[in-house]
C-alpha positions in Angstrom: 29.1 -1.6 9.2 32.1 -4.2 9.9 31.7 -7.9 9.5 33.3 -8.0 12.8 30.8 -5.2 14.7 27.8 -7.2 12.8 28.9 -10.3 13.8 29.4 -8.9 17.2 25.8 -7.9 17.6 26.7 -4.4 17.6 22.9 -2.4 17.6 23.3 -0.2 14.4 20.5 2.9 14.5 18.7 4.7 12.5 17.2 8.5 12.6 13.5 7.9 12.1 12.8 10.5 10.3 14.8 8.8 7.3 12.3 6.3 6.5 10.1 9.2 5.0 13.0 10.5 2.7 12.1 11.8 -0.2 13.1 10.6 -3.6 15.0 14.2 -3.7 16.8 13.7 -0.3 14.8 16.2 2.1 12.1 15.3 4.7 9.0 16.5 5.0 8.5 18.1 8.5 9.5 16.2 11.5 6.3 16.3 13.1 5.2 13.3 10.3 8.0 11.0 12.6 8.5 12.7 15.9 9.8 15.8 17.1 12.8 14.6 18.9 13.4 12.8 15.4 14.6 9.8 17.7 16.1 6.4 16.5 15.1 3.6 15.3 16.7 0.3 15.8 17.9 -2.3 12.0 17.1 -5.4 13.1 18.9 -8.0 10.7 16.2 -10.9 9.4 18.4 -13.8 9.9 17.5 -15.4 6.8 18.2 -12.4 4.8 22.2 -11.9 5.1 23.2 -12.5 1.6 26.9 -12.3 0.4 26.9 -10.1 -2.7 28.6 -12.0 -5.3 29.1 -9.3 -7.8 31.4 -7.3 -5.7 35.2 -8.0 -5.6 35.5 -6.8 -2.2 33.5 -8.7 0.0 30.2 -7.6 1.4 27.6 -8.6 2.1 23.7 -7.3 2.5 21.4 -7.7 5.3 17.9 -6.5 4.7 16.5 -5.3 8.2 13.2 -4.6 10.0 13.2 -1.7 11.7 11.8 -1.6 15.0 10.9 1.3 17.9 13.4 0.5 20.1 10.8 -0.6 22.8 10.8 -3.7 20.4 7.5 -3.2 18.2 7.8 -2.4 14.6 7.8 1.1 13.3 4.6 2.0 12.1 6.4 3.7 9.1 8.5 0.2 8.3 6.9 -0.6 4.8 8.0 -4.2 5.3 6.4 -3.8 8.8 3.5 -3.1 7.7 3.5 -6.0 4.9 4.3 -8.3 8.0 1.0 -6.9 9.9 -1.1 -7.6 7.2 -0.3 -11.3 6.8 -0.3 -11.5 10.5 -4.1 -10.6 10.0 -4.2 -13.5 8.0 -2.8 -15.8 10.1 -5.3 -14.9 12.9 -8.1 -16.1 10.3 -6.0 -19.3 10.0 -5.5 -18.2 6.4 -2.1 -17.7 4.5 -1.5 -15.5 1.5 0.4 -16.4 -1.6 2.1 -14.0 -3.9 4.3 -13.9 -7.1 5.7 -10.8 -8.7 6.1 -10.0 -12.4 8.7 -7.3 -12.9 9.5 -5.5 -16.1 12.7 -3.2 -16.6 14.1 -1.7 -19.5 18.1 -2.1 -20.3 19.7 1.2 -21.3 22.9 2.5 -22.6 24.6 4.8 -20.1 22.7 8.2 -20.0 25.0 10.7 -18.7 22.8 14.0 -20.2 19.1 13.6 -18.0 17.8 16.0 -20.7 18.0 13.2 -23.8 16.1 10.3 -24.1 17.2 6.9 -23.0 18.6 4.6 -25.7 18.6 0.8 -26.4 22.5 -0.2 -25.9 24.4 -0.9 -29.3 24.0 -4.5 -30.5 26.4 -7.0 -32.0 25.9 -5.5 -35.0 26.6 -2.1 -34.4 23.0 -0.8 -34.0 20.3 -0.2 -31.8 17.1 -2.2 -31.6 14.2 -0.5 -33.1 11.2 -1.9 -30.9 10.9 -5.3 -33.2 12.3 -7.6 -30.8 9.2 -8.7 -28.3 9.6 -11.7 -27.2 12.2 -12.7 -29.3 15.2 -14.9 -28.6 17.5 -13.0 -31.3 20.7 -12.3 -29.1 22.0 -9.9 -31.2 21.2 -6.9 -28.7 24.6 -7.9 -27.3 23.3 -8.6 -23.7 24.1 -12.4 -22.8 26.9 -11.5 -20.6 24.9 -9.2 -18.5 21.9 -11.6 -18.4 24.2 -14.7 -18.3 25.4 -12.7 -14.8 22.2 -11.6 -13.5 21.2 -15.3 -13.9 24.3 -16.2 -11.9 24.0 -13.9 -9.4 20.6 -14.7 -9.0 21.4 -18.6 -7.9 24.2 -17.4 -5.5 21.5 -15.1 -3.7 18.7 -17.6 -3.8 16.5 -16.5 -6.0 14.4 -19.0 -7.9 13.3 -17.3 -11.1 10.4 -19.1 -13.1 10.4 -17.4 -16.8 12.7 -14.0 -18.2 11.6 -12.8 -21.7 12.1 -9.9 -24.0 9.1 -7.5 -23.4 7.0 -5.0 -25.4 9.3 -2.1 -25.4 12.3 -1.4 -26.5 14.8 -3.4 -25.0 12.2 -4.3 -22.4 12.4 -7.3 -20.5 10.4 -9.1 -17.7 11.1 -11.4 -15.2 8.5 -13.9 -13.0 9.4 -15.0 -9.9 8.3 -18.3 -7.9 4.9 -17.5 -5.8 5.3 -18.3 -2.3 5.3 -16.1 1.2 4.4 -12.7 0.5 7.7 -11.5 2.9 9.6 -13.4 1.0 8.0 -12.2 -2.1 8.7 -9.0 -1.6 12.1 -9.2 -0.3 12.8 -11.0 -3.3 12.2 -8.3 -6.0 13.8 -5.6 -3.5 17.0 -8.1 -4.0 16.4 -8.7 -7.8 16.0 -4.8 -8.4 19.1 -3.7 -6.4 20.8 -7.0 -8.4 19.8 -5.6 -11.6 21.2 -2.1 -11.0 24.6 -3.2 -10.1 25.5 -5.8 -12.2 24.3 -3.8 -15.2 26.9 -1.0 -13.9 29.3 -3.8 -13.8 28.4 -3.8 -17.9 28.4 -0.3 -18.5 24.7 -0.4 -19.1 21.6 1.2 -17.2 18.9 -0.5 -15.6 15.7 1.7 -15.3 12.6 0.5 -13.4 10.7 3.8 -13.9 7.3 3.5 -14.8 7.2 5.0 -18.1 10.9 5.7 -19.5 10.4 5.9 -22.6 7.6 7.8 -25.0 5.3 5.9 -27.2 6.6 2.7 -25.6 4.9 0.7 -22.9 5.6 1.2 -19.5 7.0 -1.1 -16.8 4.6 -3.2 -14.8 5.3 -5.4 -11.4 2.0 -7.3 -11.5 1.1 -8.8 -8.3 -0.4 -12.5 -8.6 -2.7 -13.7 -5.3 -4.0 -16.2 -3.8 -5.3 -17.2 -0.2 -4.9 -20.8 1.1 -5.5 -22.7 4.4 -2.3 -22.1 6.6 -2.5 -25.9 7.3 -3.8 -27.7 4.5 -2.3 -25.1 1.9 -5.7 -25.8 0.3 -6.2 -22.5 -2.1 -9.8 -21.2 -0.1 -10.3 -19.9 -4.1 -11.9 -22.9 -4.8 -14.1 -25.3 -3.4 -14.1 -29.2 -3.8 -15.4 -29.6 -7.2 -13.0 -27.1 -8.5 -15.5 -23.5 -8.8 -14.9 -20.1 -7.3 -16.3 -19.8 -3.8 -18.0 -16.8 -2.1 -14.1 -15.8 -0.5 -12.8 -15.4 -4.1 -15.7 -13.0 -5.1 -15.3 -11.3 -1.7 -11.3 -10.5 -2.3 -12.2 -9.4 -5.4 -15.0 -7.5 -3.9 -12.4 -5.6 -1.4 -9.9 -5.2 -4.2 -12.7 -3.4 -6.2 -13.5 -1.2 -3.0 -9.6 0.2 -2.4 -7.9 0.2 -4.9 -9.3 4.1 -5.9 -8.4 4.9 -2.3 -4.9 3.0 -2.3 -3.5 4.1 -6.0 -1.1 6.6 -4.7 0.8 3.6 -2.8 0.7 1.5 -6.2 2.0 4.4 -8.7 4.0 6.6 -6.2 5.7 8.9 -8.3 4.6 11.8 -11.2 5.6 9.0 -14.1 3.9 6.0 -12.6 0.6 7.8 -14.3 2.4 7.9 -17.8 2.3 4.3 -18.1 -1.4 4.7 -16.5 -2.8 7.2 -19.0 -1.6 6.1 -21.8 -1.8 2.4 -21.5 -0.5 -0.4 -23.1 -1.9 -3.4 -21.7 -1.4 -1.0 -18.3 -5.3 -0.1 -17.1 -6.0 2.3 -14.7 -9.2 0.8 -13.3 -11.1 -1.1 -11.0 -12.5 -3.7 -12.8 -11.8 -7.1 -13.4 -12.2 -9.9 -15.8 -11.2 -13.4 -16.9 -7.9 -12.9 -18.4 -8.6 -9.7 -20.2 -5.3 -7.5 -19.8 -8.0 -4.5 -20.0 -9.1 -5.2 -16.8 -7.4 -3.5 -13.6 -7.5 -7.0 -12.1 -7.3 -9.8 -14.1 -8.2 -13.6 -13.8 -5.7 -15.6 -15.4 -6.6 -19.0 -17.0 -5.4 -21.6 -14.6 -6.6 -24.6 -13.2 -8.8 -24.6 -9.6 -6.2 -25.3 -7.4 -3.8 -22.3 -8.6 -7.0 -19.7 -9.3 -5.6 -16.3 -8.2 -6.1 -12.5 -8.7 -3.5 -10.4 -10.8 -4.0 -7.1 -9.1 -2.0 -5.2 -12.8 -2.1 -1.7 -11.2 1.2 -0.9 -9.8 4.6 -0.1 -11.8 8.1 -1.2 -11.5 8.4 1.9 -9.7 6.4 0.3 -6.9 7.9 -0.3 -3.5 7.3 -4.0 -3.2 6.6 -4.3 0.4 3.7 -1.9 0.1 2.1 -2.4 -3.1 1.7 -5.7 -1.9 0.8 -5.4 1.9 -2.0 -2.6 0.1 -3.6 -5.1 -2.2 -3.5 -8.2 0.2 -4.7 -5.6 3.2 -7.5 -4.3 0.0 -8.6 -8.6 -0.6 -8.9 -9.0 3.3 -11.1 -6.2 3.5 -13.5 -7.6 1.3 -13.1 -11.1 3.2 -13.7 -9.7 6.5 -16.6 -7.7 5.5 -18.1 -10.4 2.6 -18.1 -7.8 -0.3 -19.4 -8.8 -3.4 -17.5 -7.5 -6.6 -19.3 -5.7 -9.7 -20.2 -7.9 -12.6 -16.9 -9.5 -15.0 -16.1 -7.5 -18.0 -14.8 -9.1 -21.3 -13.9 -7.7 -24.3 -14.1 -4.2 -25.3 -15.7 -2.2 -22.2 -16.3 1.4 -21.0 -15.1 1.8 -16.9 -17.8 2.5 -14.8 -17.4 6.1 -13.0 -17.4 4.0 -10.0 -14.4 2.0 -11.0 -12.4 4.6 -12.7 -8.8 5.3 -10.6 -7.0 8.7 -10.2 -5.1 9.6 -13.3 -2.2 11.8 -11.6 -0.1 11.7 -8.5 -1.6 14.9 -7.2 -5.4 13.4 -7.6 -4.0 9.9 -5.8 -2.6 12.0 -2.8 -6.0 13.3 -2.5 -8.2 10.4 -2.3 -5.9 8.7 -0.4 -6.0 11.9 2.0 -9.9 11.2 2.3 -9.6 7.6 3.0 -10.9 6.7 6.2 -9.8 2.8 5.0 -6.1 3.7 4.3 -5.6 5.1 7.3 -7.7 2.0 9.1 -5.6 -0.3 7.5 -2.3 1.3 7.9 -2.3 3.7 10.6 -2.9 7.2 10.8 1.1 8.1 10.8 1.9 5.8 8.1 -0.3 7.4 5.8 0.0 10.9 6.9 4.1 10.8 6.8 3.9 8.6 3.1 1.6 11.9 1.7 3.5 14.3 3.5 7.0 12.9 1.6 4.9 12.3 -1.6 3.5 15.8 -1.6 7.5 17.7 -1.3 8.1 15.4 -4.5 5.4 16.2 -6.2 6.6 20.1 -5.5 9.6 19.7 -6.8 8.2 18.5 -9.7 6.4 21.2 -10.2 9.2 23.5 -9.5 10.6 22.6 -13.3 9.6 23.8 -16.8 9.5 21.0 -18.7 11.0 20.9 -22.5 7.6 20.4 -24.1 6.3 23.8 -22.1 9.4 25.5 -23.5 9.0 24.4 -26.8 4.9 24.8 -27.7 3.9 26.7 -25.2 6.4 30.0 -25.6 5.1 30.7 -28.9 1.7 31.0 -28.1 0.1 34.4 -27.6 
């Protein structure tokens, strides 16, 4: 809309029915969000209107609640529901702390869908070959872009703690400051949409997908968490001599006990279960360890007063708001209702039936179709709409003969 309409206070609505778009463009049916397919009001949060600097013309972006317009939040608001679940944190007197880890791969421009993404051409006239992790050879040609990302970064506000050259090929990772999960989440939203444009700026591609490229591993947005007092800011993960007390085991505990049931909102799409089946460092399961990347949720070496969980299921693909309102709704659980977690693993270990995960988007819209707890948690509508949408992508996926059915199975008897 118009600086001038914006600034005006000018109510800008939205169809409802929008916020369960799928990733194709079409809507499941309207009975998922209302018949009448009625509006919803965009409420501006006032401390997120940021100028974008890499735009010539100016604009600028407001990220928005959106609310009934009786004044409550829409149950199908992801960031709503992310603001419900620390709000149940609050009424404990508790507060929630989060950090994200995002990993993205840079691209050359890929015009043809059909070919593989490529590595842009270096300084020296070639493409890197996967023998770059975490190296701090510049020769991929990329300081400009990063040298703007960084800049564009500090002109939106966002504090970034560590960027390095991942796994993959021309793979890189990026982990921001922990602090409000809100915050948290509106951060990487910013930092993803960032990413896309000023690489476009560059003539490269930015791709968040889970699993973009074959034999390569996959992109992760790791969710760090801890739990302190709202006044003291005293992390409740520890107790006075500096050991784990019975509310770390119990979010661990409720971890352990959803994350089966809440998979499909961590890998939401057909790929997110590339990177989950064939895992690099990217396990598909319920257990949890001290820092063993193995382990669906990981401890990571630290001292007491910054002893967190590292909930390593969901992809870059994620939607931030919900993968993190799903694991901080799945730790309160188990703090609410004192559930003890399995035994630690370390080393090499075999997954327990019991904490094995679904392995494919059509499997994760089933158990989460079951669960009595996802719907609890997050509404009956929510959750009902968010398979409905997930279900007509899954279709269309399904609609297309892949290149690999084409080319072994159409010999075959």
């Amino acid at each position: 809309m118009t600086a001038e309409g914006f600034l005006e206070g000018r109510r800008l609505q939205l169809a409802r029915g929008v916020l369960l778009q799928c990733i194709m463009g079409g809507y499941p049916p309207s009975r998922f969000y209302g018949s009448d397919d009625g509006d919803l009001a965009l409420v501006a949060d006032p401390k997120q209107i940021h100028r974008l600097p890499w735009s010539q013309q100016p604009r600028a972006l407001a990220i928005c609640d959106a609310d009934e317009l009786t004044g409550e939040s829409s149950r199908l608001s992801t960031r709503g529901q992310l603001k419900a679940v620390v709000a149940r944190y609050a009424a404990l007197g508790l507060a929630p702390v989060v950090a994200t880890e995002l990993e993205f791969f840079v691209f050359a421009p890929n015009p043809d869908p059909t070919q593989p993404f490529q590595p842009p051409l270096g300084l020296d006239g070639r493409r890197e070959d996967g023998q770059s992790a975490f190296s701090i050879s510049s020769n991929n040609g990329l300081r400009p872009f990063f040298s703007e990302v960084y800049e564009c970064m500090a002109a939106l506000g966002l504090p970034r703690d560590t960027f390095m050259h991942e796994m993959g090929v021309s793979q890189f990772e990026i982990n921001l400051l922990h602090g409000d999960p809100l915050l948290l989440a509106d951060q990487t939203f910013l930092f993803k949409h960032l990413l896309k444009e000023v690489a476009l700026k560059h003539g490269l591609t930015v791709v968040c997908m889970a699993k973009p490229l074959a034999h390569t591993p996959g992109s992760s947005m790791h969710i760090h968490q801890s739990v302190v007092e709202a006044g003291s800011g005293r992390n409740v993960f520890s107790d006075e001599s500096g050991e784990p007390t019975a509310t770390f085991r119990h979010f661990i505990g409720g971890q352990q006990a959803c994350l089966a049931d809440f998979t499909a909102l961590f890998a939401p799409n057909v790929n997110s279960y590339q990177r989950l089946c064939h895992p690099f460092a990217s396990p598909n399961n319920a257990c949890w360890s001290h820092d063993n990347r193995s382990a669906g949720l990981r401890i990571p070496a630290s001292s007491p007063v910054a002893r967190r969980v590292e909930n390593r299921l969901p992809g870059a693909d994620a939607n931030p708001y919900l993968a993190i309102a799903a694991s901080l709704a799945a730790g309160l659980y188990g703090i609410e209702h004192r559930l003890e977690p399995s035994a630690a693993i370390q080393g090499e270990f075999e997954v327990p039936d019991n904490l094995s995960l679904p392995c494919t988007l059509h499997a994760a819209l089933e158990r989460l179709k079951r669960s009595h707890l996802a719907k609890e948690l997050f509404g009956t509508e929510f959750i009902e709409g968010y398979i409905a949408s997930k279900t007509l992508e899954l279709t269309s996926f399904f609609d297309e003969i892949t290149p690999w059915e084409r080319r072994v199975l159409a010999a075959q008897a």
